[in-house]
C-alpha positions, -999 to 999 in steps of 0.1 A, spaced: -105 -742 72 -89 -714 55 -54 -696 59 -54 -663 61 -23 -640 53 -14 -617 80 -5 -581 82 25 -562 93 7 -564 129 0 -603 130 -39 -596 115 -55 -622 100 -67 -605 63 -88 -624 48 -92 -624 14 -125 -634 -11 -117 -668 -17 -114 -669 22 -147 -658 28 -165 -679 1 -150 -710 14 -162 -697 52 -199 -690 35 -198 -723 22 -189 -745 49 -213 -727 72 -245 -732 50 -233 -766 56 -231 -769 93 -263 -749 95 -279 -777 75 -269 -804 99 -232 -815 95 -205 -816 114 -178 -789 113 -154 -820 115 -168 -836 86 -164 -806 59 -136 -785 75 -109 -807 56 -124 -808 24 -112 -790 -5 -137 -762 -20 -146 -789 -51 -157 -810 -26 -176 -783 -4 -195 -771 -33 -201 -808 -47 -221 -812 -14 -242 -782 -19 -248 -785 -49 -261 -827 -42 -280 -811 -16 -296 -781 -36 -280 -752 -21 -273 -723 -38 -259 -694 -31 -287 -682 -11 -295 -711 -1 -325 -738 -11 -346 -732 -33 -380 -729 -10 -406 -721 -40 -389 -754 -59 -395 -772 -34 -428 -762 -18 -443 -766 -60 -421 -805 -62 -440 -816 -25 -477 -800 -36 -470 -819 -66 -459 -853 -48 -494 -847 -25 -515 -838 -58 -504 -874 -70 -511 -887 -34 -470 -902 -30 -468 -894 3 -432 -916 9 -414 -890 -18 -430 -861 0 -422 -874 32 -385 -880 16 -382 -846 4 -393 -828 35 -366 -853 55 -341 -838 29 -351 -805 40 -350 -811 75 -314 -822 64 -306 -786 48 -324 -760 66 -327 -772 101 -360 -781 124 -365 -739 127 -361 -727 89 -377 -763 78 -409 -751 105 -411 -714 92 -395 -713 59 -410 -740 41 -437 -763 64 -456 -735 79 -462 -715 40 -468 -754 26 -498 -761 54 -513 -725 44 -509 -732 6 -528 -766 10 -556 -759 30 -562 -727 8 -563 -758 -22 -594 -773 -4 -611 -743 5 -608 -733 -33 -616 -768 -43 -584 -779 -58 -573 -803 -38 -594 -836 -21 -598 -840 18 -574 -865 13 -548 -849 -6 -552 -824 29 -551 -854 51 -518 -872 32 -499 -838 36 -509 -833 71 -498 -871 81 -466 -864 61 -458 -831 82 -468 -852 112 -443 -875 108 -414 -853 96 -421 -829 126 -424 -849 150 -396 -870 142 -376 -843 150 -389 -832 181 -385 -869 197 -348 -862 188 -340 -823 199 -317 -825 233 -326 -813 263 -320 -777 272 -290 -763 285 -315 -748 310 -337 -767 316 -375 -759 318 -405 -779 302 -432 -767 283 -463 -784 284 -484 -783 243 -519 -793 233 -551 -781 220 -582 -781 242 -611 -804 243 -626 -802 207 -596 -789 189 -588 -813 164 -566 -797 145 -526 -800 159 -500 -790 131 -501 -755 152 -493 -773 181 -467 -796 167 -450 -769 148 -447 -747 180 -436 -777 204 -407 -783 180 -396 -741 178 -401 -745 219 -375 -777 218 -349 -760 194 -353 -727 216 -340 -754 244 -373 -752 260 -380 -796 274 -413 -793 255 -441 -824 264 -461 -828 240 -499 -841 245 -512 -838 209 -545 -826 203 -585 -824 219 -571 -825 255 -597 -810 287 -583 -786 310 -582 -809 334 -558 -835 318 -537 -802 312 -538 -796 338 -526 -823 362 -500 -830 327 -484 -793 343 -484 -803 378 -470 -830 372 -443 -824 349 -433 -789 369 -438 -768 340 -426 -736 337 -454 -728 306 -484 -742 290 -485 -733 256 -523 -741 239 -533 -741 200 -567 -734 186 -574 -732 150 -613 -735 151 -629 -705 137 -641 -674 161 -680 -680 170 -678 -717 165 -690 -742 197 -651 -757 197 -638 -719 204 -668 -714 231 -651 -747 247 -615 -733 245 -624 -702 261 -639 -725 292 -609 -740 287 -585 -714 291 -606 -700 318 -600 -734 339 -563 -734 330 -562 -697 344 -578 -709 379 -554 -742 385 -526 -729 373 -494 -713 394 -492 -681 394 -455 -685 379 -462 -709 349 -468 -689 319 -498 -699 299 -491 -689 256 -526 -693 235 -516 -691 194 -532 -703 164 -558 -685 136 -587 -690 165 -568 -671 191 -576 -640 178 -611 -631 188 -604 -645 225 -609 -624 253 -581 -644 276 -573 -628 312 -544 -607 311 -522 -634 327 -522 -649 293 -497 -643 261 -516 -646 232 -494 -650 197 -517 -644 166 -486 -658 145 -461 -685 147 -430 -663 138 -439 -637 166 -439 -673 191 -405 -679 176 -394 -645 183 -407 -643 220 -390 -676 224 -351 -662 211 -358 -636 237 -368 -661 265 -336 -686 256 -315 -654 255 -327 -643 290 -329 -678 308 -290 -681 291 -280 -649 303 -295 -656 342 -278 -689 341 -243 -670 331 
C-alpha cells in the first residue's frame, strides 16, 4: 500500500503521506471492504470513496445522520431510512452502527413520544426499520472462531426487543453463535431453547418499567431460569427494567448496553486466549 524509505539499518521510516494513506485505507476496511479492493488504488481514488461514502477525517458524521433518519421517520419514508441506516451499516460496521448511531437514535425517538413530538407510529416505523437493518445483519455474522451459542429473548410479557436484538448482534460480532428467539418468551420455552441448543449463556432483555405486572413476571421468570439452568451456563439480564431486580447472585446484570459490549471483548479475549 505504501513504500516506505528505509534507514541506514534496513527500518522502514514512514513518512506523513505514508501514514495518511494507511489512515485512509483502514477507515475503509473498518467500514466493510476488502483490503484487496482499495490497497491498489491511488490516494485520489481512496479519498473519492470516503468522501462518496461520507467519511471524514474522523469519520461519519453521526449527529448528520442521526437528524437526516429522524427526519426520514418524521415524514414516515421508512425505505430511505432503512437505506440510510444500510449505508451505515456499510461505513461503521454492525458494532459502531449498534452503539454509535442505532442505540442514541432508539433513545432520541422514544424521548419524541414521551414529549409528544412524534406519533406512535412514527415510533413504530423506526422500530420496524431498526428491525430489519439489525437483524439483517445478524442472519449474516459467521460463526465463531470458538464456538459457543448464546441463547436471546425477553420474557413472557416483554414486548419490547430492540434491547434484545441489538445485544444478539454485539454477542454475534463478539463471535459468540447467538440464537435468537425475539421477544415475550416463558421461561420454559427458554428454557428447553438452552437445552437444546447447548448453550453456554442465556442473555434476557427487559425494558418494562420497575413496579409494573410485566417486571413482577420477569422476575418469576428469571427465578425459573435460575432453577433449570446448568450450573455452567451464564445467565446476563440488561435492559432499562433490569435495574430494580433483585436476581440471585448467579446472575450478571448489565444496566447498559456498552458495559454488555465491554464484558463481551473480555469474554472473546479470554475464550481466544484458552483456545491459543
Amino acid at each position: 500500500m505504501v513504500t516506505p524509505e528505509r534507514s541506514p539499518r534496513g527500518g522502514r521510516l514512514y513518512n506523513d503521506a505514508d501514514v495518511a494513506r494507511l489512515r485512509r485505507i483502514k477507515r475503509l476496511v473498518d467500514r466493510g471492504h476488502a483490503i484487496g479492493q482499495v490497497a491498489a488504488l491511488d490516494d485520489g481514488q481512496v479519498q473519492a470513496m470516503l468522501d462518496r461514502a461520507g467519511v471524514t477525517a474522523a469519520g461519519p458524521d453521526l449527529a448528520a445522520l442521526r437528524a437526516r433518519f429522524i427526519a426520514a421517520i418524521e415524514s414516515l419514508d421508512a425505505r430511505t431510512a432503512q437505506q440510510m441506516l444500510g449505508r451505515a451499516a456499510l461505513l461503521l460496521g454492525p458494532r459502531a452502527l449498534v452503539l454509535e448511531l442505532v442505540v442514541p437514535l432508539l433513545q432520541e425517538i422514544g424521548d419524541r413520544w414521551a414529549s409528544g413530538i412524534a406519533r406512535v407510529a412514527h415510533e413504530h416505523a423506526a422500530s420496524a426499520v431498526v428491525r430489519t437493518v439489525v437483524g439483517g445483519l445478524l442472519a449474516t455474522q459467521p460463526s465463531g472462531r470458538v464456538p459457543r451459542t448464546m441463547v436471546v429473548a425477553t420474557p413472557a410479557g416483554e414486548q419490547h426487543e430492540m434491547g434484545a436484538l441489538v445485544a444478539a448482534l454485539l454477542a454475534a460480532v463478539a463471535g459468540w453463535d447467538v440464537l435468537y428467539l425475539g421477544p415475550n418468551l416463558p421461561a420454559e420455552e427458554i428454557l428447553a431453547a438452552a437445552r437444546t441448543g447447548n448453550a453456554a449463556a442465556v442473555a434476557i432483555s427487559i425494558v418494562n418499567q420497575p413496579g409494573s405486572a410485566e417486571t413482577e413476571a420477569a422476575q418469576a421468570c428469571i427465578a425459573k431460569l435460575v432453577d433449570g439452568l446448568a450450573r455452567s451456563v451464564l445467565l446476563l439480564v440488561g435492559g432499562a427494567g433490569a435495574a430494580e431486580l433483585s436476581p440471585a447472585s448467579r446472575v450478571r446484570r448489565f444496566d447498559r448496553l456498552g458495559e454488555f459490549d465491554r464484558w463481551l471483548q473480555s469474554e472473546t479475549a479470554a475464550a481466544g486466549g484458552e483456545e491459543g
